[in-house]
C-alpha positions as a Markdown table, in Angstrom:
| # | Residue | x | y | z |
|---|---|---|---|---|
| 1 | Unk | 1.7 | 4.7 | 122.4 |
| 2 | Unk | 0.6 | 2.9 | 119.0 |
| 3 | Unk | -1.9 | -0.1 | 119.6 |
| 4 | Unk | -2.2 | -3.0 | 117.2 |
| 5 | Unk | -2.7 | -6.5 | 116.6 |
| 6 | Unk | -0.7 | -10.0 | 115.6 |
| 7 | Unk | -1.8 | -13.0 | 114.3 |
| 8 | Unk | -0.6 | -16.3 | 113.0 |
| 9 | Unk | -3.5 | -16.8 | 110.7 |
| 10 | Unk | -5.3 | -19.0 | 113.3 |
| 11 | Unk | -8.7 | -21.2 | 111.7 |
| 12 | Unk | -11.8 | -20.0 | 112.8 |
| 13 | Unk | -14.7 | -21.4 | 113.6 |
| 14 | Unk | -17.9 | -21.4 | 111.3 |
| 15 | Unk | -20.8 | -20.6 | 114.1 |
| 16 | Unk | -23.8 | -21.6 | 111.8 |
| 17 | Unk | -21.9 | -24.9 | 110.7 |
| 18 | Unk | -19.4 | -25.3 | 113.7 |
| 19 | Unk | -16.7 | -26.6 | 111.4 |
| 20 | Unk | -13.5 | -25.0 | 111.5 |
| 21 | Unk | -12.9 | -23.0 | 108.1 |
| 22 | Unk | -10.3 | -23.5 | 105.2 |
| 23 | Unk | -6.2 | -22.9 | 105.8 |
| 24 | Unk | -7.4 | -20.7 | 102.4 |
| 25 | Unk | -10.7 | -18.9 | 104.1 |
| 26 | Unk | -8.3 | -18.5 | 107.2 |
| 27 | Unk | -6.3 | -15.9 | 105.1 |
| 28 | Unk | -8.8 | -14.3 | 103.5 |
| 29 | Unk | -10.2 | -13.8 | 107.5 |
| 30 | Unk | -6.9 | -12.3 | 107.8 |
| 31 | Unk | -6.7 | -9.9 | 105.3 |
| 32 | Unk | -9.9 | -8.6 | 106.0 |
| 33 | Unk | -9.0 | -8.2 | 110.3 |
| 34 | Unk | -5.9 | -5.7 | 108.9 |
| 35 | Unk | -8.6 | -3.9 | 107.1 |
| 36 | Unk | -10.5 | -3.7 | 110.0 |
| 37 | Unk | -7.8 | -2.7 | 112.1 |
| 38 | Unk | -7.2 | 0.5 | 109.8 |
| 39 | Unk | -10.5 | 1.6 | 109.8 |
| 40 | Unk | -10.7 | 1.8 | 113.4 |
| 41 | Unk | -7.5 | 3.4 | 113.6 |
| 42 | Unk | -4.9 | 1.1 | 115.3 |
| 43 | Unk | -1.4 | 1.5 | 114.6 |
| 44 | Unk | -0.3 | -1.7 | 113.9 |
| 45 | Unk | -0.3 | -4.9 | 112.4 |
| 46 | Unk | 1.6 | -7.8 | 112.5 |
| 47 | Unk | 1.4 | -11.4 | 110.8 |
| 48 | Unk | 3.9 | -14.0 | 112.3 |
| 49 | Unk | 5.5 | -16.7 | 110.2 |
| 50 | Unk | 3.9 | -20.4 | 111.8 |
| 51 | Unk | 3.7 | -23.4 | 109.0 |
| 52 | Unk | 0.9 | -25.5 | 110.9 |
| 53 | Unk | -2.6 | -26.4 | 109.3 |
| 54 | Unk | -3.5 | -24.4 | 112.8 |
| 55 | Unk | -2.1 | -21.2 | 112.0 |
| 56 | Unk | -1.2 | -21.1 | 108.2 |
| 57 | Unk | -0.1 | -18.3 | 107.4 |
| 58 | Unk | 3.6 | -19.2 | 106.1 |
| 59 | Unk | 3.5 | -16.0 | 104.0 |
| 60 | Unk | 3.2 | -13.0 | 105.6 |
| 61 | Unk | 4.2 | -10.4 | 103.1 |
| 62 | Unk | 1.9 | -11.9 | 100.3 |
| 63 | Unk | -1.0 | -11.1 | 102.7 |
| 64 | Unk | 1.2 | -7.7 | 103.7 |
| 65 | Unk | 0.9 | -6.7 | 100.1 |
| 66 | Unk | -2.7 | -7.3 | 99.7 |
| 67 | Unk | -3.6 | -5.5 | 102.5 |
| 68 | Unk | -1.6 | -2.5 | 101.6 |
| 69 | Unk | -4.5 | -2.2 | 98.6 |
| 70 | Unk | -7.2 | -2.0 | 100.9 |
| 71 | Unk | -5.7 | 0.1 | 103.8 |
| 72 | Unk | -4.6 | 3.4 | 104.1 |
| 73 | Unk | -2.3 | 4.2 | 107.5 |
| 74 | Unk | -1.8 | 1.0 | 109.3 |
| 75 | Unk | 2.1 | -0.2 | 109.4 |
| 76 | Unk | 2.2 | -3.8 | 108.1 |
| 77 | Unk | 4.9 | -5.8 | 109.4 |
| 78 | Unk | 5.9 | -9.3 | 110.4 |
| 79 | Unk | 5.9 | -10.1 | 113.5 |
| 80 | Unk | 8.3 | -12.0 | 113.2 |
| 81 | Unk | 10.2 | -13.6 | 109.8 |
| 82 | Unk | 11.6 | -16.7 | 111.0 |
| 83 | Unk | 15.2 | -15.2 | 109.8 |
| 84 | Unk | 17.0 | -18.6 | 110.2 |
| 85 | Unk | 15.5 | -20.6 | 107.6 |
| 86 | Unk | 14.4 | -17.8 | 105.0 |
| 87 | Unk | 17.0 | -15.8 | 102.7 |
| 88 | Unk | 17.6 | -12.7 | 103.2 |
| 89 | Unk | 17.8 | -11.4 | 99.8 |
| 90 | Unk | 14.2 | -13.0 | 99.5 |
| 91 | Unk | 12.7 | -11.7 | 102.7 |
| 92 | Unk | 14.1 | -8.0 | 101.9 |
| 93 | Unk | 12.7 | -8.1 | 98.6 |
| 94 | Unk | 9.3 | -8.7 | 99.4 |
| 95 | Unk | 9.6 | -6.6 | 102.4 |
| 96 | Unk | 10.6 | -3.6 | 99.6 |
| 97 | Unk | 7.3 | -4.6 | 97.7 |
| 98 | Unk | 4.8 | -4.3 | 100.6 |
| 99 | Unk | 6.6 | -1.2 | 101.2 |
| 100 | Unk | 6.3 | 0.4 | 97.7 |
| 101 | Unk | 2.8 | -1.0 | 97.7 |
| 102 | Unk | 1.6 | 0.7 | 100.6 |
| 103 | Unk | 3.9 | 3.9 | 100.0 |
| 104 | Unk | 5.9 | 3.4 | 103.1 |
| 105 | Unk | 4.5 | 1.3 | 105.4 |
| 106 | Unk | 6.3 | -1.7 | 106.1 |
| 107 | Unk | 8.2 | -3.2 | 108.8 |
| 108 | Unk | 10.3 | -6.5 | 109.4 |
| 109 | Unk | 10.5 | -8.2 | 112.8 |
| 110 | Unk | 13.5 | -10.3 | 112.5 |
| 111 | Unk | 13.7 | -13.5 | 115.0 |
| 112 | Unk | 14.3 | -17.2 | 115.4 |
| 113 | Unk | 10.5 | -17.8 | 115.6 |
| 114 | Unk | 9.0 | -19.4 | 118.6 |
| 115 | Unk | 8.1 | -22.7 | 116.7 |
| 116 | Unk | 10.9 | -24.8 | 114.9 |
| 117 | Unk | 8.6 | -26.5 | 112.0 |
| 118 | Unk | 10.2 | -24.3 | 109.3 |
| 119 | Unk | 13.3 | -26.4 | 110.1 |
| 120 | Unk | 12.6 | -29.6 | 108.8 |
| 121 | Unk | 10.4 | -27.8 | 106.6 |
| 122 | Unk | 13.0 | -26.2 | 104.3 |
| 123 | Unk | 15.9 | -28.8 | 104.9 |
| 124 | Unk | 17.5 | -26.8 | 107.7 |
| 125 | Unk | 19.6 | -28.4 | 110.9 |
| 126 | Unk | 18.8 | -27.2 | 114.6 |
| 127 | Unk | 22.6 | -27.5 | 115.3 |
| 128 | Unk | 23.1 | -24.9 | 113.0 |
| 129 | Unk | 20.3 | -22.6 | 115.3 |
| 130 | Unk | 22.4 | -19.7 | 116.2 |
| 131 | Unk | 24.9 | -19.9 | 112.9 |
| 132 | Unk | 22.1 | -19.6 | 110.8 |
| 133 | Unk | 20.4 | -16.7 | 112.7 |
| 134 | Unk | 23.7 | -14.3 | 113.1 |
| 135 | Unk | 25.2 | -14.5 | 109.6 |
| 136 | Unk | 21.2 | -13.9 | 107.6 |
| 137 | Unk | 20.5 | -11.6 | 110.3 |
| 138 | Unk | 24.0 | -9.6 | 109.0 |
| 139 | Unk | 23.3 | -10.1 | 106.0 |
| 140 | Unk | 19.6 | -8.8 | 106.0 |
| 141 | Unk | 21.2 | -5.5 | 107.6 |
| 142 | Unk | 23.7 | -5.4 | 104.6 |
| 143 | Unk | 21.1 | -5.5 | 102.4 |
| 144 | Unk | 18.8 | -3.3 | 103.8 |
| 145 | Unk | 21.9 | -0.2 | 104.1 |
| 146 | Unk | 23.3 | -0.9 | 100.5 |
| 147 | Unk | 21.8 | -1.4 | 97.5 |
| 148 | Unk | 24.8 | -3.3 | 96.2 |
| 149 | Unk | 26.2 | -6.2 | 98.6 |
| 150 | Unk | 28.8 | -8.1 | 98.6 |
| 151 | Unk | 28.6 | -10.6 | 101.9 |
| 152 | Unk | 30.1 | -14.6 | 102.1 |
| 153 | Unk | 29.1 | -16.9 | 105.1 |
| 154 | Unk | 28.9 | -20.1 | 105.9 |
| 155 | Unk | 24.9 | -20.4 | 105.5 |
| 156 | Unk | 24.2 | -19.6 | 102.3 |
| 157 | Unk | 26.4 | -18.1 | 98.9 |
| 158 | Unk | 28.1 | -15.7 | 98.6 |
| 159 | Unk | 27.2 | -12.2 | 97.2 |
| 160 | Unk | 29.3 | -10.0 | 94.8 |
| 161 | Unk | 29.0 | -6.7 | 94.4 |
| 162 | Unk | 25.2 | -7.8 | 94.3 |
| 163 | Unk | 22.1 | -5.5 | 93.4 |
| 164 | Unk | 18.8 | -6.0 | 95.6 |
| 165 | Unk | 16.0 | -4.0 | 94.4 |
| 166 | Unk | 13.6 | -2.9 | 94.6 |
| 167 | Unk | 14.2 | -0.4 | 97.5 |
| 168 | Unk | 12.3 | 1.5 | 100.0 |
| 169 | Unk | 11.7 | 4.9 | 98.9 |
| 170 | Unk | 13.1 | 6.3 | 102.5 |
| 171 | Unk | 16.3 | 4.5 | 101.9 |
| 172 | Unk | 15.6 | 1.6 | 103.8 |
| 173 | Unk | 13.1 | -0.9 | 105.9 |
| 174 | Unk | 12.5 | -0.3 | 109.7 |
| 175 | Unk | 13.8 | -3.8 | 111.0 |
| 176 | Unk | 12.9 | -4.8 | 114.7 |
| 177 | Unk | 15.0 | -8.0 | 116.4 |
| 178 | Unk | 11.9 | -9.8 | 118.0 |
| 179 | Unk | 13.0 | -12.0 | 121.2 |
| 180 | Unk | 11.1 | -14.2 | 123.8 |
| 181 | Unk | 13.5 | -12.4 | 126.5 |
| 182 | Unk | 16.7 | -14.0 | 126.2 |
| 183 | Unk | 19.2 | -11.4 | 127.2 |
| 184 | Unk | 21.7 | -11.9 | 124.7 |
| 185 | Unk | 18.6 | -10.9 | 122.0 |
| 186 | Unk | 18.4 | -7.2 | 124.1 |
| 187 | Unk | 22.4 | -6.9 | 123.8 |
| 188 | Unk | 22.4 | -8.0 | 120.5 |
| 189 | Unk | 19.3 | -5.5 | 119.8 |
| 190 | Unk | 21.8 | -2.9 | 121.5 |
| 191 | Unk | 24.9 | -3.5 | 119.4 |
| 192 | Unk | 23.4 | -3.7 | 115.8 |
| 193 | Unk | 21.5 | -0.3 | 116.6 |
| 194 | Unk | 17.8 | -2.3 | 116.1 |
| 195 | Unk | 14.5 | -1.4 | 117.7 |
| 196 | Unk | 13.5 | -4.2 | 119.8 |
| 197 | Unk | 9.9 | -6.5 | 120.0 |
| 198 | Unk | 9.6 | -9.0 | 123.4 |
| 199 | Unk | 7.1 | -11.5 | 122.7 |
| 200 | Unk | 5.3 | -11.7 | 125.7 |
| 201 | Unk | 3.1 | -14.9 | 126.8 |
| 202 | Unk | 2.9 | -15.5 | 130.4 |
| 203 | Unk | 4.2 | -14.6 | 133.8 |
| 204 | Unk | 4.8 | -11.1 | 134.9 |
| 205 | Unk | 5.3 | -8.2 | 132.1 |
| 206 | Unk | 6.6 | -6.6 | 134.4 |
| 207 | Unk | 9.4 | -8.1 | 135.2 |
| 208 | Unk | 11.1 | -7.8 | 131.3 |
| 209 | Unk | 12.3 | -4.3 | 133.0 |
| 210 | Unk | 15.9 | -5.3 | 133.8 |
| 211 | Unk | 15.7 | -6.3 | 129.7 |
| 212 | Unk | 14.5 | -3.4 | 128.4 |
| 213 | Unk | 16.8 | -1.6 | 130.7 |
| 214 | Unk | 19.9 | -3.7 | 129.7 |
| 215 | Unk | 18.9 | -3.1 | 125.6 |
| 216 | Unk | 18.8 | 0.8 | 126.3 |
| 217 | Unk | 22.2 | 0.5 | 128.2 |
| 218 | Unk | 23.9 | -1.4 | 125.4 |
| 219 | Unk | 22.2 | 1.0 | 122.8 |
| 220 | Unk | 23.4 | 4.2 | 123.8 |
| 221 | Unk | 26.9 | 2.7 | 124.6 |
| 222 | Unk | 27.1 | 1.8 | 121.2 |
| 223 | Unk | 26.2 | 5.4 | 119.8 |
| 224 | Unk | 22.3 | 4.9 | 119.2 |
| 225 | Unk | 20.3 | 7.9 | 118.7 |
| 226 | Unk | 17.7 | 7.9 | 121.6 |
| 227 | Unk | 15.0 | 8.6 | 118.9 |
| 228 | Unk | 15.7 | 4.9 | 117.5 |
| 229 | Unk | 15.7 | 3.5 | 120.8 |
| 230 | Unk | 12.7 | 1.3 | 120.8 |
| 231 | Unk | 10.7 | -0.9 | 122.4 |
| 232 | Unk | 7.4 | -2.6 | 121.7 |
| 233 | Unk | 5.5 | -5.2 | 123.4 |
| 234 | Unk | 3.5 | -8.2 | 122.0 |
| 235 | Unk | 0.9 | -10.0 | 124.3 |
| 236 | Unk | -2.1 | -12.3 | 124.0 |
| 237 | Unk | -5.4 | -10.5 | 124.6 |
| 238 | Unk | -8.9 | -9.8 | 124.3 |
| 239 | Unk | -11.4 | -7.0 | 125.1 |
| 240 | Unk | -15.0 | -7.8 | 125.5 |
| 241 | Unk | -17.9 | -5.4 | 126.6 |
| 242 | Unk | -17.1 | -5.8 | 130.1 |
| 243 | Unk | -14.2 | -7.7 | 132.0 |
| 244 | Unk | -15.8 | -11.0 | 132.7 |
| 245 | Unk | -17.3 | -11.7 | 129.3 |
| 246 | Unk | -13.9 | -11.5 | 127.9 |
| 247 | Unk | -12.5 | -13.6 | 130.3 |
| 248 | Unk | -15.3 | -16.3 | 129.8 |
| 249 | Unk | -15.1 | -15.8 | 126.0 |
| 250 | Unk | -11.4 | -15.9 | 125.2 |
| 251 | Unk | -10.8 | -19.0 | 127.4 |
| 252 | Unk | -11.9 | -21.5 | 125.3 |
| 253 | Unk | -9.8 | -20.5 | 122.9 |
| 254 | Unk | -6.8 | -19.6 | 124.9 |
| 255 | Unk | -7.3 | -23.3 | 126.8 |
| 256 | Unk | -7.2 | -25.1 | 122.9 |
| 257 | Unk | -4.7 | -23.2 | 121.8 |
| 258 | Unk | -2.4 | -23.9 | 124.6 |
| 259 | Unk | -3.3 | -27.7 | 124.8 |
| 260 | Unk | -2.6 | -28.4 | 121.1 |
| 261 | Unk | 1.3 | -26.7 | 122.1 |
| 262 | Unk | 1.1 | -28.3 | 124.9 |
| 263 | Unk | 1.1 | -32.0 | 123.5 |
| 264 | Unk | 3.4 | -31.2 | 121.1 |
| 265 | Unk | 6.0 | -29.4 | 123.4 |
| 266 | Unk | 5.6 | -31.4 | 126.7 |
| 267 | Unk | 3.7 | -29.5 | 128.5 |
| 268 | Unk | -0.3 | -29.2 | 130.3 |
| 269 | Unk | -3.0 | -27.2 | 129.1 |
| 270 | Unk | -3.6 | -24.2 | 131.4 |
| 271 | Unk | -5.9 | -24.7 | 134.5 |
| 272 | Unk | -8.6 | -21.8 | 134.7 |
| 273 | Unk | -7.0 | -20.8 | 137.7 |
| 274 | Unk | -3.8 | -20.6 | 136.2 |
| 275 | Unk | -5.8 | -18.5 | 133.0 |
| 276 | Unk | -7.8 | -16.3 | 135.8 |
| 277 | Unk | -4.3 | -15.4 | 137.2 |
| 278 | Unk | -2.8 | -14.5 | 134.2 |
| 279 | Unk | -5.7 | -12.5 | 132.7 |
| 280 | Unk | -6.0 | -10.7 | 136.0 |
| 281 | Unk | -3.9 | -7.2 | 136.4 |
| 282 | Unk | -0.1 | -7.8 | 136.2 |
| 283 | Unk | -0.3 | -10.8 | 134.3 |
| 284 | Unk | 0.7 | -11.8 | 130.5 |
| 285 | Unk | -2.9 | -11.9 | 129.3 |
| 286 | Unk | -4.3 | -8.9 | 128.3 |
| 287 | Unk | -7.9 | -9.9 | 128.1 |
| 288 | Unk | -10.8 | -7.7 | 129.4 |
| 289 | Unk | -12.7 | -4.9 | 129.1 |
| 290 | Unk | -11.4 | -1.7 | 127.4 |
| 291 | Unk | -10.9 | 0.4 | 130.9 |
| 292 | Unk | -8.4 | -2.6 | 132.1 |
| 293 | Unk | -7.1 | -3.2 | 129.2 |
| 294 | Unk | -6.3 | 0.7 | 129.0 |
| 295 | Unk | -5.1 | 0.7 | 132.4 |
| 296 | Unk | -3.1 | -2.4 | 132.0 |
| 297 | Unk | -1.2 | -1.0 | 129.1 |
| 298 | Unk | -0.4 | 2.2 | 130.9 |
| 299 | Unk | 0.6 | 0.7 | 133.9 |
| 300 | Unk | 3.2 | -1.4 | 131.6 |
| 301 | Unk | 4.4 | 1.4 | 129.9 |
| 302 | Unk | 5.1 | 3.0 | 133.6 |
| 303 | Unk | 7.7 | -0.1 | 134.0 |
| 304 | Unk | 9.3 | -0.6 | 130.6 |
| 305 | Unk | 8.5 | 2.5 | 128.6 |
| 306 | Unk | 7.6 | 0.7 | 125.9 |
| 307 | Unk | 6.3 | 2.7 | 122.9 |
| 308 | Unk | 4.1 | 0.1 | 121.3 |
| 309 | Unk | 1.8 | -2.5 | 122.4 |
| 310 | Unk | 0.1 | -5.1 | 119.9 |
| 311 | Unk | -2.1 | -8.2 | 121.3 |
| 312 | Unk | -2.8 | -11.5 | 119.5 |
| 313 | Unk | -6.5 | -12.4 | 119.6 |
| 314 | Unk | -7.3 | -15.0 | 117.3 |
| 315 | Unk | -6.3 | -18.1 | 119.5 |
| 316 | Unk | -7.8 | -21.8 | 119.2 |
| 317 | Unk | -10.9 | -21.3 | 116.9 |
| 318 | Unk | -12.4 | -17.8 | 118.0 |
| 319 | Unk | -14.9 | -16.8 | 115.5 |
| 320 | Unk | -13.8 | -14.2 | 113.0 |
| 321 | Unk | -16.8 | -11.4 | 114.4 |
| 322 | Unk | -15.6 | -12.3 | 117.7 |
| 323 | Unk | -12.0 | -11.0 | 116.4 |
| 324 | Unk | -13.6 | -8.5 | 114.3 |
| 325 | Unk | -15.4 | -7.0 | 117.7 |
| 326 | Unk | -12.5 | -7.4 | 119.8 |
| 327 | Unk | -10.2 | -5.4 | 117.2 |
| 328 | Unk | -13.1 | -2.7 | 117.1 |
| 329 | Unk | -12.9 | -2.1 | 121.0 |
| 330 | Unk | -8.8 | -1.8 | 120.8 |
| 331 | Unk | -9.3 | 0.8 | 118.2 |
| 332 | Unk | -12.5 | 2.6 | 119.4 |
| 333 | Unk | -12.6 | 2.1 | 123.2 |
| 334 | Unk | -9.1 | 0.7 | 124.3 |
| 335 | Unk | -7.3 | 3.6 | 122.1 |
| 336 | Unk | -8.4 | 6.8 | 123.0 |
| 337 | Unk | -8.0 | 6.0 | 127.2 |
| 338 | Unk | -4.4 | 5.5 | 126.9 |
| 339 | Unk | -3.7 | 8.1 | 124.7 |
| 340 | Unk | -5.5 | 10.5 | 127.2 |
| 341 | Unk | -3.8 | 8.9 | 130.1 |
| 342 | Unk | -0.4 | 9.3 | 128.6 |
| 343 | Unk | -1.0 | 12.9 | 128.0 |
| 344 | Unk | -2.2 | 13.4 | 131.1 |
């Protein structure tokens, strides 16, 4: 099971001043959580693509690239690329830099993105939602199993007998389709022979079974080696010392978080009830201490044989040496109890 962490690049804030920091300190919080990561030995990092002043960070393999300088082991993906209004050629490109830069480490999570601001943003139409998304997403796989492409669409020019360099040393990027749990995604996953991601954010984890068992189906009826058959799992979560100071001290920021979405999406901020069922075993919150959090994460794993589980921490204003803590325990404490359970 490889552990790691996601973030949209979410402002802290300052303790000694209260203020929240800089959109450009809010990176540099960033790159320095991926180097804590490494050092305590996750597996995994992931930045995903947002374009709000509350989580800035638009450019994930810029920071990707960085942080290949000052890690060593830790995969750096995105998580996800907003496919549908990014090109292809572009996103592969950089992907192929953060790759070369850290000798082989990189991933892409390919999705639609949870958030629609990069819409408007970069002069796209939502009526062109799933055009846009099928044809870059085939082209992005083009591109990533040919150096020399020639592709036309409807979305963006065509390509001629194109060259895309640079390219990975291996051959090619590990790309993931990253889905909220639409089932489509999971047969979509299955046909193009892709390692899936389901973002999960509330309700039961449990139930995303019948998906991950519907992606497997269509994978091996389409010819997919069971060694590429993947699935990982992304979750809010925290781990504290014990489980009710990380319950106490990730509401806060779980409650802002959810109310600023909330107003601009139509619906309430969470009740604590609601929160202390979530967080509570079985829910889509995996905040507590490193023994549930362990046990949660194996107890998943039992239903959906997932192979990778990364949390996002940084919600609504949490402190950076509250994140930088909370990464810690993954690595140090949640870590080494699932790996010993699983080879039990």
């Amino acid at each position: 099971m490889e552990l790691g962490v996601y973030s949209f690049g979410s402002l802290a804030r300052d303790p000694q001043s209260g203020e929240l920091v800089s959109t450009a300190q809010s990176t540099r919080n960033l790159l320095e959580a991926i180097r804590v990561a490494d050092e305590v030995g996750l597996d995994y990092f992931g930045i995903g693509e947002h374009h709000t002043h509350e989580m800035p960070a638009s450019a994930a393999a810029t920071i990707l690239a960085a942080a290949a300088s000052v890690t060593e082991n830790i995969t750096l993906a995105s998580a996800v690329t907003v496919l549908s209004t990014d090109d292809p050629v572009r996103v592969f490109q950089q992907f192929a830099t953060v790759d070369a830069l850290s000798n082989g480490r990189a991933e892409i999570t390919a999705g639609r993105g949870s958030s629609t601001e990069s819409f408007p943003l970069f002069g796209y139409s939502l009526n062109d939602y799933d055009t846009l998304y099928a044809e870059k997403l085939e082209l992005l796989l083009a591109i990533n199993a040919n150096e020399r492409v020639t592709w036309s669409g409807t979305t963006r020019p065509a390509l001629h007998d194109a060259a895309v360099v640079p390219r990975p040393d291996a051959g090619s990027l590990p790309i993931w389709l990253g889905t909220g749990g639409n089932p489509s995604s999971s047969v979509r996953a299955g046909l193009l022979g892709l390692p899936i991601a389901y973002g999960i954010i509330g309700g039961v984890p449990a139930r995303f079974a019948p998906l991950t068992e519907l992606y497997r189906n269509t994978a091996r009826a389409n010819g997919m080696a069971e060694a590429d058959i993947k699935v990982s799992v992304g979750s809010p979560g925290y781990i504290g010392e014990t489980g009710a100071a990380a319950r106490d001290d990730f509401w806060p920021h779980w409650h802002n978080t959810m109310g600023v979405i909330g107003s601009q999406r139509g619906f309430a901020a969470p009740s604590r009830l609601s929160y202390d069922r979530d967080t509570a075993a079985g829910g889509a919150l995996f905040v507590g201490s490193p023994e549930e959090i362990a046990e949660r994460i194996v107890t998943l794993h039992g239903s959906l044989g997932h192979m990778r589980h990364f949390l996002q921490m940084d919600f609504g204003d949490m402190p950076q040496q509250q994140l930088l803590r909370s990464i810690e325990l993954l690595g140090t404490a949640v870590k080494p109890l699932v790996d010993a359970a699983l080879r039990a």
